[in-house]
C-alpha positions in Angstrom: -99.1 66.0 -55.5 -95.8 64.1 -54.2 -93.8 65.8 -51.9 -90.8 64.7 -50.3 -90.1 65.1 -46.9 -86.1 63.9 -45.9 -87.2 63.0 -41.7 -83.5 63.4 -39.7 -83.2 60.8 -36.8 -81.9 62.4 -34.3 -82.5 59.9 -31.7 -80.2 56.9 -30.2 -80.4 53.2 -31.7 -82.7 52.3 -28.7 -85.4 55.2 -29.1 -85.5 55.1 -33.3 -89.1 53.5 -33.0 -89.8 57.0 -31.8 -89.5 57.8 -35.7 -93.2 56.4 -37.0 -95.2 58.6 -34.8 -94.0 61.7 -36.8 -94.6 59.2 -39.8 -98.0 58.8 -38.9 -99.3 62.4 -37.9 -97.3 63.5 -41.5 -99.2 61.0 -43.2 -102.9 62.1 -41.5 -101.7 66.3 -42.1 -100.8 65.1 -45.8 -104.2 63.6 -46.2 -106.1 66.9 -46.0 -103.9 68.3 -48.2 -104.1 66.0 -51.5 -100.4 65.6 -50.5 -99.0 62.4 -50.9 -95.4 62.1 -49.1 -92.0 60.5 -49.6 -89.8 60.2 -46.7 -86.1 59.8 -47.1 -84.9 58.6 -43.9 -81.2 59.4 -42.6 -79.4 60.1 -39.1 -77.9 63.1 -38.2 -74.6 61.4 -38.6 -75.3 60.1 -42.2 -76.5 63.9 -43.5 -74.1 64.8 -46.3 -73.8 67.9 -48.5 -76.5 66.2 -51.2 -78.7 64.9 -48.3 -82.4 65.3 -49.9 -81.2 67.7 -52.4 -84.4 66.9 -54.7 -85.9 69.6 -53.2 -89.6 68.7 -50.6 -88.8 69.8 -47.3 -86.9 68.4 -44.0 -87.9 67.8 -40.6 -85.7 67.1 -37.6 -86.5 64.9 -34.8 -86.0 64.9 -31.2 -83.7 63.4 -29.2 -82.1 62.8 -25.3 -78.9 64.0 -26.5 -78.5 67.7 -25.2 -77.3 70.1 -27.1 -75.8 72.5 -24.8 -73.6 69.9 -23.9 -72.1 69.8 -26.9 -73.6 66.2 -27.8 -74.7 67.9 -31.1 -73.5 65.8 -34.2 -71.6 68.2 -36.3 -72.5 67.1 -39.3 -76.3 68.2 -38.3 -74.7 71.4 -37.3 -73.3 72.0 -41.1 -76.2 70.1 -42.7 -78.9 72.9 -40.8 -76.7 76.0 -41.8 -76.6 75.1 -45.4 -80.4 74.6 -46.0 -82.7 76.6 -47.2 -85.3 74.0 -47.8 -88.8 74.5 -45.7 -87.4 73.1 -42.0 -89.3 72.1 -39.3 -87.0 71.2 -36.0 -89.1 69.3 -33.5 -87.7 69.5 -29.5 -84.0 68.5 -30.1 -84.1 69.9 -33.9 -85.5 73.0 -32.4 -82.3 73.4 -30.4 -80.6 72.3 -33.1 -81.7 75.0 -35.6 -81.2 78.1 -32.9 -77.5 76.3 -32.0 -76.6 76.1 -35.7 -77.2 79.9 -36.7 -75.3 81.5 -33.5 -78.1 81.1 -30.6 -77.6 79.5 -27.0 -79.4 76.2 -26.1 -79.2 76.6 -21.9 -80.7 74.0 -19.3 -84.3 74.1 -18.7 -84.6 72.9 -14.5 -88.6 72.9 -14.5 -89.8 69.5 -15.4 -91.5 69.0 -18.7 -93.0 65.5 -19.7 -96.5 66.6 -19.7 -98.5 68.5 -21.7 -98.0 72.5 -21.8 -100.6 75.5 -22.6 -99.0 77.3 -25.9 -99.2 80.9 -26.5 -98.8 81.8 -29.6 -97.2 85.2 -30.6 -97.9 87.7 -33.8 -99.3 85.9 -37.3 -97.6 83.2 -38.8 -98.1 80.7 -41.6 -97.1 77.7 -39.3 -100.1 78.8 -36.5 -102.1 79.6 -39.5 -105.7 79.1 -37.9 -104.8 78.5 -34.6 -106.2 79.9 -31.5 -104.5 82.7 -29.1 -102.9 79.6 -26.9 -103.6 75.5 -27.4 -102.1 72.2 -25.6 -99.2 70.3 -26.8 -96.9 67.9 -25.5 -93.3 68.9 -23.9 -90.4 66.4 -22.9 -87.1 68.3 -23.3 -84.3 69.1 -20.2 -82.9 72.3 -22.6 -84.2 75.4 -23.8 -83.5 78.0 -26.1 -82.5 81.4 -24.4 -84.0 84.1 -25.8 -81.6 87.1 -26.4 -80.2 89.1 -29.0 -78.3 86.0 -30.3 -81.3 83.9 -31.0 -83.1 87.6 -32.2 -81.1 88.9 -35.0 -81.7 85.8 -36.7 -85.0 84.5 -35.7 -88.6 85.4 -34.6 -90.3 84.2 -31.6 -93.9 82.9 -33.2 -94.7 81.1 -29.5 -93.8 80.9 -25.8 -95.4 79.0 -22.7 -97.3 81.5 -19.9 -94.0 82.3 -18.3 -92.0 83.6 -21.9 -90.0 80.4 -22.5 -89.3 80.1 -25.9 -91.9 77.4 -27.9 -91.3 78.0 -31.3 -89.0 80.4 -33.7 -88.9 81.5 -37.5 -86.2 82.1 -39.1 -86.2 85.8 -40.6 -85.2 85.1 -44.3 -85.7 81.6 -45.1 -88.8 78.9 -44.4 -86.8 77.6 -40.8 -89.1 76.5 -38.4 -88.0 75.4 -34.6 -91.1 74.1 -32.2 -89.9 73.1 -28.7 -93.0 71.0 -28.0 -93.7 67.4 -29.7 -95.9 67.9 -32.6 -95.9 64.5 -33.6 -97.2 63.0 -29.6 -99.9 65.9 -29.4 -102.8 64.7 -31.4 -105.2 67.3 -33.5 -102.8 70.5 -32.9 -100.0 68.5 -33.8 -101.4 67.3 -37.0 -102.9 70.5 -37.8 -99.1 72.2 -37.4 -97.3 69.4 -39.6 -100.1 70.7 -42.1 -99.4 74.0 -41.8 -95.7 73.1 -42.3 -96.2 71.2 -45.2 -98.2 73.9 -47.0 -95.3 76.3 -46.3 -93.0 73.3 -48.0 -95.7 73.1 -50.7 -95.8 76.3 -51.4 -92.0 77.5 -51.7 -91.8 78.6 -55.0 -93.5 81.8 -53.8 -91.7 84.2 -51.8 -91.2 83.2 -48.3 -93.4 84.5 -45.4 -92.8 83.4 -42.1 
């Protein structure tokens, strides 16, 4: 079955090779999943009211931009409150997604460019099959803050040992926000794309976080 996946480019000029390794571990999740994928490409600057509107699903890269500096583009802002299409928000998107729907995106001083031990927290369809905590990648110099900003409209589904914020749900609608790098973190990352892409698959039912 075809499914198509509009991929956001979030990252400068320079870094947009950065954009085929999330090709790639899409491509391997798909293949488990008699999915065959078709990605629109686009930069955050480029996404327009119609942007993908053939239904599929999005996902939203990374970036060094930083948005709780305000480097946000604001047509990504507009672009993340107006869909309702299965999202995935990857580091940068992440922050993206909690920014766009009210939530603060604060400076994160500890250094992450390493790999990071993931706890993850309650049932969800994204960790679908995934143990209590697992390895994946981290490179980010923000965070989202976890208070009653980021609460009302989201749920925390994972957090590192010391209760940073990893990955969020959005309450009513398939919005997924992962703080690590799915896409640079081998089996576990493939396995989450897959579980992402099943939720994108499987929209026409009612959503589930």
């Amino acid at each position: 079955m075809k499914i198509n996946i509009l991929l956001v480019n979030c990252y400068e000029r320079a870094q947009a090779n950065k954009m085929e390794a999330y090709v790639e571990a899409v491509r391997q999740a798909a293949l488990g999943l008699a999915l065959a994928p078709e990605f629109t490409r686009v930069t955050e600057r480029e996404l327009t009211r119609t942007s993908g509107a053939d239904g599929g699903c999005v996902i939203v890269s990374g970036s060094s931009k930083m948005v709780g500096d305000g480097e946000c583009a604001p047509e990504l802002g507009d672009f993340l409150r107006r869909n309702r299409r299965p999202l995935l928000g990857i580091c940068y998107g992440h922050q993206a997604l909690a920014w766009a729907f009210g939530a603060e995106v604060i400076r994160d001083d500890t250094e992450h460019d390493n790999r990071e031990e993931i706890f993850r927290r309650g049932a969800s369809r994204l960790f679908a099959d995934f143990p209590e905590s697992f390895p994946m990648r981290e490179s980010h110099r923000e965070i989202v803050s976890r208070n009653e900003r980021l609460l009302g409209r989201f749920t925390v589904l994972a957090e590192t040992g010391a209760g940073a914020v990893e990955a969020i749900g959005h309450r009513r609608s398939p919005l997924f926000g992962v703080q690590f790098h799915p896409e640079r973190s081998g089996a576990w990352g493939v396995k989450l794309f897959a579980n992402f892409l099943k939720i994108a698959a499987d929209n026409s039912q009612e959503f589930v976080p």
